[in-house]
C-alpha positions as CSV (number, residue, x, y, z in Angstrom):
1,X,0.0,0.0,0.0
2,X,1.3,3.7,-1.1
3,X,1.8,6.5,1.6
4,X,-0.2,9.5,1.3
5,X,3.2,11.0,-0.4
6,X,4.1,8.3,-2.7
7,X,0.4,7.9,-4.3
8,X,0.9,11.7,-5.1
9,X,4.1,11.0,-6.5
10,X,2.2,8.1,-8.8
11,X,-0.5,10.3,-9.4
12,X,2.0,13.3,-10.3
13,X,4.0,10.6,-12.6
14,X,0.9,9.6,-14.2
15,X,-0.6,13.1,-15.1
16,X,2.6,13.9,-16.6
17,X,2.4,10.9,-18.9
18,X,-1.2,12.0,-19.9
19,X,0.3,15.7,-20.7
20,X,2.9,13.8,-23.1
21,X,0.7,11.3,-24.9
22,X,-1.4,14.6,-25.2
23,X,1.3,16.5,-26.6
24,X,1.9,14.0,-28.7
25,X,-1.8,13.2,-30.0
26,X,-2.1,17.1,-30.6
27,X,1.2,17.0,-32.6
28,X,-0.3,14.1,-34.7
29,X,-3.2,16.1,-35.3
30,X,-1.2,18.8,-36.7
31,X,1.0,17.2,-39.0
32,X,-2.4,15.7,-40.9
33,X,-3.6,18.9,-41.3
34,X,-0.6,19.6,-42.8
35,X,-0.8,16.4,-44.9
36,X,-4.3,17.3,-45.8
37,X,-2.9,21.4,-46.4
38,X,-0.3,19.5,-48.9
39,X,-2.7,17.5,-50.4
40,X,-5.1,19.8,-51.4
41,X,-2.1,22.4,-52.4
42,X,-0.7,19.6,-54.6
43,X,-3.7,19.0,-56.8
44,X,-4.5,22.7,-57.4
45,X,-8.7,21.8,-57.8
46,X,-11.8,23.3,-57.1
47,X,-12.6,19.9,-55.4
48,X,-9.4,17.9,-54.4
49,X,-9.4,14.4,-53.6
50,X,-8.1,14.0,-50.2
51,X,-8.3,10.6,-48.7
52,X,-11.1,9.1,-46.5
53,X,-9.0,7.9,-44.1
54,X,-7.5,11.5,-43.6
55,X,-10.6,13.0,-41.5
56,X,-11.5,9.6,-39.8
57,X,-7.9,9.8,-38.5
58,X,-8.1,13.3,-37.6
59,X,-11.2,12.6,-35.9
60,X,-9.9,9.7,-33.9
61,X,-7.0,11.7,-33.2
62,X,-9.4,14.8,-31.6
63,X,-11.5,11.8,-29.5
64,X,-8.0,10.3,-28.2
65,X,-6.9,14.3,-27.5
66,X,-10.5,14.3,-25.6
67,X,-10.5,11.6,-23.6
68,X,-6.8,12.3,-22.3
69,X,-7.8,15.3,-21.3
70,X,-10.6,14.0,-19.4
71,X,-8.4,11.6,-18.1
72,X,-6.2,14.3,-16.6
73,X,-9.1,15.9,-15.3
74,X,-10.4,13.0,-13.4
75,X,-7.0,12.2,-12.2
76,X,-6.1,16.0,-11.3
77,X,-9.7,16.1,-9.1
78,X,-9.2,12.8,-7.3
79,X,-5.6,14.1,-6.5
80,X,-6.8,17.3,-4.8
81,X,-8.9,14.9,-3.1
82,X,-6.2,13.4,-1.2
């Protein structure tokens, strides 16, 4: 069983691996925007094809950035708890 201190050390360990996968979700969803910026750019169209697979991936992405976010929050509350 943790101590007060060490569960809010665990806790503190944990929220900062939620801030990183975060980070990291929120960097994905930049760089396919910037695919999708590329894409569009590249065929020069009134209606460019982008893939499918682009938006349900962004989508995904923005759920995943979400949820770890609501993650934190949960975590974040039940800390202050303590």
């Amino acid at each position: 069983m943790y101590s007060l201190s060490e569960l809010h050390a665990q806790l503190s360990a944990f929220r900062a691996k939620l801030a990183e996968a975060t980070e990291h979700t929120n960097r994905a969803v930049e760089l396919l925007d910037e695919a999708r910026e590329t894409i569009v750019t590249a065929f020069e169209q009134a209606e460019p094809w982008v893939p499918p697979e682009l938006a349900l991936a962004e989508d995904r992405l923005r759920q995943d950035v979400d949820r770890l976010v609501a993650a934190d929050e949960l975590v974040n509350g039940y800390q202050a708890r303590l």
